[in-house]
N, C-alpha and C positions, 0 to 999 in steps of 0.2 A: 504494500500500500504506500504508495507518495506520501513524500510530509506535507503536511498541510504550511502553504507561504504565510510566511511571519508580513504583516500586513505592517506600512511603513508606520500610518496615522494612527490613533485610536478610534474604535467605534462608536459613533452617538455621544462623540464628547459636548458637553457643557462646563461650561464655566459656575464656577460655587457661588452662590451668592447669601451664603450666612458663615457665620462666622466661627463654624465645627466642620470640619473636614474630614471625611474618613474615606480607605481606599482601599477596602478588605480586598480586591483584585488590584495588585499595585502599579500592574501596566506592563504589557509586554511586546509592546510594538518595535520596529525599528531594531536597534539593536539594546536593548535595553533589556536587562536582566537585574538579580538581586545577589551577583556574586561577590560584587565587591561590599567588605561588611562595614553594614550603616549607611548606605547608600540611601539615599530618597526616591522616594514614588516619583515616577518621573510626569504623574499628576499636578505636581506642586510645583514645578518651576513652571509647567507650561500652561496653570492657572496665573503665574504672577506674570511671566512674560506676556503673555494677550493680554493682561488686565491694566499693564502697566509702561507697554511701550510698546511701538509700530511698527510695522516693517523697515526697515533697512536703517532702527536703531544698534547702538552698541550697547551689548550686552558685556556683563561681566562674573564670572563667578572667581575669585580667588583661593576655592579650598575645589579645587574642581574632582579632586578622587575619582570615579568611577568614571566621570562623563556623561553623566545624565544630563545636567543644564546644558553640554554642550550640544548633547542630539537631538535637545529642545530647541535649542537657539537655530540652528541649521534647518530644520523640520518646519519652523514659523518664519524663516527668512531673514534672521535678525544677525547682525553682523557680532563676535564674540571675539573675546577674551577669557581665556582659560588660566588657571595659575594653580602652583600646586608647590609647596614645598619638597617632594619626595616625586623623584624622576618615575618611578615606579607609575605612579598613578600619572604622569602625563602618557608616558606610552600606552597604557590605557587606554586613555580618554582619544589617544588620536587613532590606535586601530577601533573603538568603537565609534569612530564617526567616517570612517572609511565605507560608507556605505553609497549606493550609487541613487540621487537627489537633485532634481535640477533646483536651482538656486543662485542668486548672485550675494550672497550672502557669503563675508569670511570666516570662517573660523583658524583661531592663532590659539596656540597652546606652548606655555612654557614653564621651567622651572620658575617659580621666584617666592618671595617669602611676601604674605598679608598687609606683613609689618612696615613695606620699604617696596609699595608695589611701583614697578616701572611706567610708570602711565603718567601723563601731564595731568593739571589741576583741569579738574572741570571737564572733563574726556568722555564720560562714560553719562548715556542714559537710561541706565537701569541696572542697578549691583544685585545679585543674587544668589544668596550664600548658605552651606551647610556648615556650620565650622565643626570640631572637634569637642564632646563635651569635657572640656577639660582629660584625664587621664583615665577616661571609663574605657577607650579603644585605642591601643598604641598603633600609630598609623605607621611605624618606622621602629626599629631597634636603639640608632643612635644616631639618627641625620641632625644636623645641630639647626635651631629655630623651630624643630617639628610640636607645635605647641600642645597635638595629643601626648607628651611625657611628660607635661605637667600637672603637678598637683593644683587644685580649685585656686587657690589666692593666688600665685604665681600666673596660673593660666589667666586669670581676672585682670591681673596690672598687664599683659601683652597684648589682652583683648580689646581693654581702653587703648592702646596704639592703633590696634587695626582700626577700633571704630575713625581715628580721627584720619587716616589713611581713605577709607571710603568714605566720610565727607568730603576729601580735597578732591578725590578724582570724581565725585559725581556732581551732574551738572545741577545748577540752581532749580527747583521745582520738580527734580526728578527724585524717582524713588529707591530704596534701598529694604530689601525682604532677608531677613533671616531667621533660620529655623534652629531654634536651642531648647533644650530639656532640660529638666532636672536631675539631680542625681540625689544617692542617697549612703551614708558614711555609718558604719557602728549604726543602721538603724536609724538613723535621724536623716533628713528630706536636706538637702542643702539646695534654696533657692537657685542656680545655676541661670535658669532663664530670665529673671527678673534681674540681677543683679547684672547681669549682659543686657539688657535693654534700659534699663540706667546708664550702663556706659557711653551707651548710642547714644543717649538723652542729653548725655554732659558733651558730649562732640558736638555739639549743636542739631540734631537730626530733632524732629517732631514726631510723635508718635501717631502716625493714621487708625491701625488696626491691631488689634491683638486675635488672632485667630488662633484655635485651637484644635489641634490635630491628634485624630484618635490613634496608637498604636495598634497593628492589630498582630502582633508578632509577641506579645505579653500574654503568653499562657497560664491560666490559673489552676496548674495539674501537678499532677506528680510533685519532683520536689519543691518548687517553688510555692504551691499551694500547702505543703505539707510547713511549710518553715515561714509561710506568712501569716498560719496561724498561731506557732508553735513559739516567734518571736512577736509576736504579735505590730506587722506592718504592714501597708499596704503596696498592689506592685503599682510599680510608674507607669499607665497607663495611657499618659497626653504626652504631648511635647505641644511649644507654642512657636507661631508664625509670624513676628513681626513685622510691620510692614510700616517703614519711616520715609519721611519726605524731608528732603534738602530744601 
């Protein structure tokens, strides 16, 4: 029996229009899988890029990993920027968009660090980011700036760099979307997403939306169920989606 062709678009997609997101089918069109780990639905970039910039804008994601924003940005026409501290994940991201698309849209992909991104002031109209939640996924063994080896404070004092990093490069009245979770230590919730979107706040960014995105990869079985009764906690089952305007 022939495989059935991986179809480039999504089916009957719409655009979310409230402010809970869920994606229990996370999206498998194009080249787009869930290999690379922590990866995002490739639902969520390609609700913020249509909602948030037009065709033959620049796009940019800075922690680009897998390549999902990037097979968004190509897929909607929108011209990108990929960046990736860990060479790993660019070569990734550029055989996952080696796929055949007519378009006049570029896509550019490079090493470079968050913190110190190569881009002129004001260049970018639409930043859109997964970053790292702090040290819950080592994205690298010892690449020096990879800010998944850090612990919460330390990850928090380089995150306020990046925030003022995408204010400088995005342009005046354009938008800036990042997706951060919480995390949780010995038992207790450590704010992670809130205290990241104060960062953004103190960079000058204005807060549009706060949306909230259901996991659906948090199973309440086996051991995790057996020890979030037995410790008595609950699992992390949101992450939030901010969505701020320069």
């Amino acid at each position: 029996m022939a495989n059935k062709k991986i179809p480039l678009q999504p089916d009957n997609f719409e655009l979310e229009t409230n402010t809970v997101w869920a994606f229990p089918d996370r999206g498998k069109w194009a080249t787009h899988d869930a290999k690379y780990r922590g990866n995002w639905s490739p639902y969520i970039p390609r609700n913020i890029i249509l909602r948030y910039s037009n065709e033959g804008d620049v796009v940019l994601d800075p922690f680009v990993g897998g390549g999902t924003t990037a097979v968004e940005a190509k897929l909607t026409h929108r011209n990108f920027f990929g960046f990736d501290i860990n060479p790993a994940a660019i070569e990734l991201s550029e055989k996952k968009c080696q796929f055949s698309f007519e378009t006049s849209a570029t896509i550019q992909l490079a090493v470079a660090d968050a913190r110190a991104l190569p881009l002129e002031d004001s260049s970018i109209d639409l930043l859109c980011a997964h970053p790292p939640y702090a040290d819950i996924i080592h994205y690298s063994e010892d690449i020096e700036g990879d800010l998944s080896l850090l612990p919460y404070r330390d990850f928090l004092r380089e995150m306020g760099i990046v925030a003022q990093q995408f204010y400088r490069v995005l342009r005046k009245d354009k938008f800036c979307a990042i997706l951060m979770g919480d995390i949780r230590k010995k038992g207790m919730v450590q704010p992670l997403a809130f205290e990241t979107m104060n960062l953004f706040k103190l960079a000058g960014f204005k807060l549009k939306e706060i949306i909230i995105k259901e996991q659906h990869n948090c199973k309440a079985t086996g051991y995790w169920k057996t020890n979030s009764v037995k410790y008595n906690f609950l699992l992390l089952a949101h992450e939030y989606l901010f969505v701020f305007k320069k």
